[in-house]
C-alpha positions as CSV (number, residue, x, y, z in Angstrom):
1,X,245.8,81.3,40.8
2,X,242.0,80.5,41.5
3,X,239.2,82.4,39.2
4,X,238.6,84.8,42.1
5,X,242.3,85.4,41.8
6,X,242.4,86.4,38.1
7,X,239.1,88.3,38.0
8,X,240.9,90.4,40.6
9,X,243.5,90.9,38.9
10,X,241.6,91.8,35.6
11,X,240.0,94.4,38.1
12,X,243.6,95.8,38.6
13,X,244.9,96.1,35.0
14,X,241.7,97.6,34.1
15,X,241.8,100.2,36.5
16,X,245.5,101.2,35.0
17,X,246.3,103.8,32.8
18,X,247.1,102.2,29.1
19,X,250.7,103.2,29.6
20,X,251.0,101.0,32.3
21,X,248.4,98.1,31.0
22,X,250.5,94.7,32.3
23,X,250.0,92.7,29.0
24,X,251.5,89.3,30.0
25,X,250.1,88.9,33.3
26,X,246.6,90.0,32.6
27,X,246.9,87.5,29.6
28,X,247.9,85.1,31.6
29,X,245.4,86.0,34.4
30,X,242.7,85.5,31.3
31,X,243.6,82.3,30.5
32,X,243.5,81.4,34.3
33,X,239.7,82.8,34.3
34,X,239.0,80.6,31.7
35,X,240.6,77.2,33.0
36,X,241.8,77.3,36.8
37,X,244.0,75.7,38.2
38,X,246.8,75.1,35.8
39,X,250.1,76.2,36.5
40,X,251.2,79.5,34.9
41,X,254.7,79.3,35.3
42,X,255.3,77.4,31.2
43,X,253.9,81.1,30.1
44,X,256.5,83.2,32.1
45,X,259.3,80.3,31.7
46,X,258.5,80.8,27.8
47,X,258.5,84.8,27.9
48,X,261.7,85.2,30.0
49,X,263.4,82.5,27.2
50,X,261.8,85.3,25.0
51,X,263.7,88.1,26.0
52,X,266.5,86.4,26.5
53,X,266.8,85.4,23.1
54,X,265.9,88.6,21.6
55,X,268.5,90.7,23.7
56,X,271.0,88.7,22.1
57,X,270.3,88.7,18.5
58,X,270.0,92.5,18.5
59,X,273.3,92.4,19.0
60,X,273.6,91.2,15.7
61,X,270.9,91.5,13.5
62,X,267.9,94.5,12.6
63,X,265.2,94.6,15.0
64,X,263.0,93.4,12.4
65,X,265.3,89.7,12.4
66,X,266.1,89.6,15.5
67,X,262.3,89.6,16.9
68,X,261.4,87.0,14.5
69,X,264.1,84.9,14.7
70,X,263.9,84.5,18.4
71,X,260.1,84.4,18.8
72,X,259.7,81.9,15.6
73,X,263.0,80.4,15.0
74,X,264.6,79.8,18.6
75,X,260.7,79.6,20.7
76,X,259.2,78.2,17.7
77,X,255.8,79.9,18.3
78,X,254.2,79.9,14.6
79,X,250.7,80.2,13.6
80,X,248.2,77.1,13.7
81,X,247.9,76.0,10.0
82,X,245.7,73.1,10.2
83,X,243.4,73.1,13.4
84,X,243.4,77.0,13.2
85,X,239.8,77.0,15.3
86,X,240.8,74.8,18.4
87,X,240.3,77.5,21.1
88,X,243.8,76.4,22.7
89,X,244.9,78.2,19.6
90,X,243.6,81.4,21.9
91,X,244.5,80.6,25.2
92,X,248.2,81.6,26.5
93,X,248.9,78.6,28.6
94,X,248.1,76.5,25.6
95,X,250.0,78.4,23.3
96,X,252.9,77.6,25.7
97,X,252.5,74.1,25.5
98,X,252.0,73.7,21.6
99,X,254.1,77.0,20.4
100,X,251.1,77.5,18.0
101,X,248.3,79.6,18.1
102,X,246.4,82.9,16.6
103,X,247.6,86.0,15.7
104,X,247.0,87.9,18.6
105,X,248.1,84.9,21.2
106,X,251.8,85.0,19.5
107,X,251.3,88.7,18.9
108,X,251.1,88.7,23.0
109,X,254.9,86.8,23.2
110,X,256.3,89.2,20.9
111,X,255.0,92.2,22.3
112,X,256.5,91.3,25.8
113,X,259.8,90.1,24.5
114,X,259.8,93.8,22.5
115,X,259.0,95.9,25.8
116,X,261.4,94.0,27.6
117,X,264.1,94.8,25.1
118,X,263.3,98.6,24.1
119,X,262.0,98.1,21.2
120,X,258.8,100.0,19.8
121,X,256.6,97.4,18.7
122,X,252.5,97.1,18.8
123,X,249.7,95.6,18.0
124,X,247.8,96.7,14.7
125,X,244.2,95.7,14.6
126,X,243.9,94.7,10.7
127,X,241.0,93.3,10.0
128,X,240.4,90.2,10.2
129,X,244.2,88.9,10.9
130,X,246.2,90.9,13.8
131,X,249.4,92.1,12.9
132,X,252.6,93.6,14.9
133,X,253.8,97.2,14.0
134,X,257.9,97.4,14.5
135,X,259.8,100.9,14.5
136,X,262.9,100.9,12.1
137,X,265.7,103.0,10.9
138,X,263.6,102.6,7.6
139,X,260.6,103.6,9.0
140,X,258.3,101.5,10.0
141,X,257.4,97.9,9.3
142,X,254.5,95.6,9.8
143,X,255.0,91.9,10.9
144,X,252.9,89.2,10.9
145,X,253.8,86.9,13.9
146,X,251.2,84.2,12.3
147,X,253.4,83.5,9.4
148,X,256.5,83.2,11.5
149,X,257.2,87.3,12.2
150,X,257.8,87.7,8.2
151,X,257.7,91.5,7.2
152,X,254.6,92.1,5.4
153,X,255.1,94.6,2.2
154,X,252.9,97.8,1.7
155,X,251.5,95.9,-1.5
156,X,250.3,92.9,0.6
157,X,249.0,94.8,3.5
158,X,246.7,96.5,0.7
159,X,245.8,93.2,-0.8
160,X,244.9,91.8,2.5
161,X,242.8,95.4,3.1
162,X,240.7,95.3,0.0
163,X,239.8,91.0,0.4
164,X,239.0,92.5,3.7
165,X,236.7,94.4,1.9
166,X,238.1,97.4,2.5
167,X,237.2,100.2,-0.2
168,X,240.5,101.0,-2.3
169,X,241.1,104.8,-1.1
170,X,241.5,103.4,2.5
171,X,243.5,100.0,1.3
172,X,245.7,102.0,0.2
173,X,246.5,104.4,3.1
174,X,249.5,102.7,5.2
175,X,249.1,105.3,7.8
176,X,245.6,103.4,8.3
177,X,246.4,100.0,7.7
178,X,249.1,100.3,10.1
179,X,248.1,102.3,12.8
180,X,248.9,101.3,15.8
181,X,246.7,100.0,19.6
182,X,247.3,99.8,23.0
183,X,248.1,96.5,24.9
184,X,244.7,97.2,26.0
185,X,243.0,96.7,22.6
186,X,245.7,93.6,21.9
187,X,243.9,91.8,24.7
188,X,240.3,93.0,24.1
189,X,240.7,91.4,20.6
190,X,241.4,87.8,21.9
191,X,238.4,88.5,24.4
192,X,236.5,89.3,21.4
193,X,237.5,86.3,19.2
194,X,236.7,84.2,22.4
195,X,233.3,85.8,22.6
196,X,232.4,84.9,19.1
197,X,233.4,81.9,18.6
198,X,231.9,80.7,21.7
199,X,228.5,82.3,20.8
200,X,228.6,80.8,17.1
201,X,229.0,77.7,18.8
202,X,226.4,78.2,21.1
203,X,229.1,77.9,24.4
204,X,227.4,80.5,26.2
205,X,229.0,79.7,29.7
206,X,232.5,80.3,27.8
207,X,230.9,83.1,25.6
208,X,230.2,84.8,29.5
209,X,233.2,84.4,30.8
210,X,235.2,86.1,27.6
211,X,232.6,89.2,27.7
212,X,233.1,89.6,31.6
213,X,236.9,89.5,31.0
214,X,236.2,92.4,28.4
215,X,234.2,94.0,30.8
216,X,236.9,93.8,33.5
217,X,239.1,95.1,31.3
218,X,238.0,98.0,30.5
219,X,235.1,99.1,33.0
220,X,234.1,102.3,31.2
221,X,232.8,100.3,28.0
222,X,229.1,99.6,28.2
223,X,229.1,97.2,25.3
224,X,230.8,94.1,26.9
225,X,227.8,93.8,29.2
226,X,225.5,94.1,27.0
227,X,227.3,90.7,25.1
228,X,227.5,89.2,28.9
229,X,223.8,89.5,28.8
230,X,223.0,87.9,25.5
231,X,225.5,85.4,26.9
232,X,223.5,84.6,30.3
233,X,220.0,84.8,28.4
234,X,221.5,82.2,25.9
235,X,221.9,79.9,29.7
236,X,218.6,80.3,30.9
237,X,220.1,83.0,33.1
238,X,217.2,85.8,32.7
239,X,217.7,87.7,36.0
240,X,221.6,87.4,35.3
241,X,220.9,88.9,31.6
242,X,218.9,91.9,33.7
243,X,221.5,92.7,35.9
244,X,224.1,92.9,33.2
245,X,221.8,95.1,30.9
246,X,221.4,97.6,34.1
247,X,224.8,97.7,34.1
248,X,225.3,98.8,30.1
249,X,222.6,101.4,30.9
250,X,224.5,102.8,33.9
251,X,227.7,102.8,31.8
252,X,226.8,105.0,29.3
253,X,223.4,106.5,28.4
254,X,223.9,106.3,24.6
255,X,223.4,102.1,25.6
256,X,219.9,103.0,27.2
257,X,218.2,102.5,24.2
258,X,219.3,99.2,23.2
259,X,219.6,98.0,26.6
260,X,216.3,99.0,27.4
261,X,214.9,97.4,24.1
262,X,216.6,94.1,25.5
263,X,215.8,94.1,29.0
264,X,212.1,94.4,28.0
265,X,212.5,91.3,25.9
266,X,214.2,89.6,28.8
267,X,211.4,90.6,31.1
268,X,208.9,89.3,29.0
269,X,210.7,85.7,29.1
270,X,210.2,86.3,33.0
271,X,206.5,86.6,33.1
């Protein structure tokens, strides 16, 4: 799969309705748009192995086991302890390879391996640390596919909430904490990891290419062209920043404002 490839299919997924939003291959076609050329096959050879497993643990154990157990104990996918800011530690085919990564990028094997198996499982966007949300006969229970799919207690979710710096009456509201996102907003997270970390390091070419996967992915948001600007300005790329500032302001009208307030900046570089 070439760039051209994955940016097309990007295109397709984020035409789709979030129902039908194909998580694993427009991961995987993410990762391709970052790094072409390398051979997807170790991601779907890895989530097939995933399922597999998984069907045939639930034949034995809670869904709540059985998910981590096959995802951490038989793929050994666990969280990245000690280099935790390589960005292979956000990129799919990488994660493969090394069975370590983010939050989100193992959140991604899980999630597949969950769909696959009839299981209601999704992403929770906590901040600052993604966890998993699992149905149960108990109710529902958060994972944390980080620290090897563990179930996370209510009184550590609300620890992790207020250090967070979340105010106490909303640390303590599970229905909040735990509140569940589309496959959609699972992928849009990584993007946006990608996107800052690149910018904080001053990668602008990467920092780009991770806003115009956002931007792809969900073509009614005005906002990831307004970071695909900053990211083109940041290269020198002036009449690239333009164009991408014109399209925020044709997205959505409440962006005029801003985008305006930028292009004219922009436009003064020019003259």
């Amino acid at each position: 799969m070439s760039r051209e490839e994955a940016e097309s299919t990007l295109t397709e997924a984020g035409a789709l309705d979030d129902s039908d939003f194909p998580l694993m291959e427009a991961a995987l076609a993410c990762a391709i748009h970052e790094d072409a050329g390398r051979d997807p096959e170790l991601v779907r050879d890895l989530a097939a192995a995933g399922v597999e497993r998984l069907t045939q643990r639930l034949k034995s154990e809670s869904p709540e086991e059985a998910i981590a157990e096959a995802m951490a104990g038989d793929l050994r996918l666990a969280g990245d302890l000690f280099t935790y800011e390589d960005p292979d530690n956000a990129d799919i085919i990488a994660v493969a390879a090394r069975r370590k990564g983010l939050p989100v990028t193992l959140g991604i094997f899980y999630l597949h391996a969950a769909r696959r198996c009839a299981l209601t499982v999704q992403g929770v966007d906590f901040p600052g640390h993604f966890l998993l949300r699992i149905e149960t006969e108990e109710g529902p229970l958060a994972l944390d596919p980080f620290s090897e799919g563990r179930v996370v207690l209510p009184s550590e979710l609300t620890r992790r909430a207020l250090h967070a710096g979340l105010t106490p009456n909303v640390a303590d509201r599970l229905d909040r904490l735990m509140a569940p996102v589309s496959d959609r907003a699972v992928l849009m997270r990584l993007q946006n990891t990608i996107y800052a970390r690149a910018s904080q390091a001053r990668d602008y070419p990467r920092a780009e290419r991770a806003a115009l996967r956002r931007a792809l992915l969900d073509p009614k948001d005005h906002r990831p062209w307004l970071d695909v600007a900053a990211a083109r300005e940041g290269q020198g790329a002036l009449a690239g920043s333009l164009e991408a500032l014109a399209r925020a302001t044709e997205l959505d009208g409440g962006a005029a404002l801003a985008a305006r307030a930028q292009r004219e900046r922009v436009r003064l570089q020019l003259n």
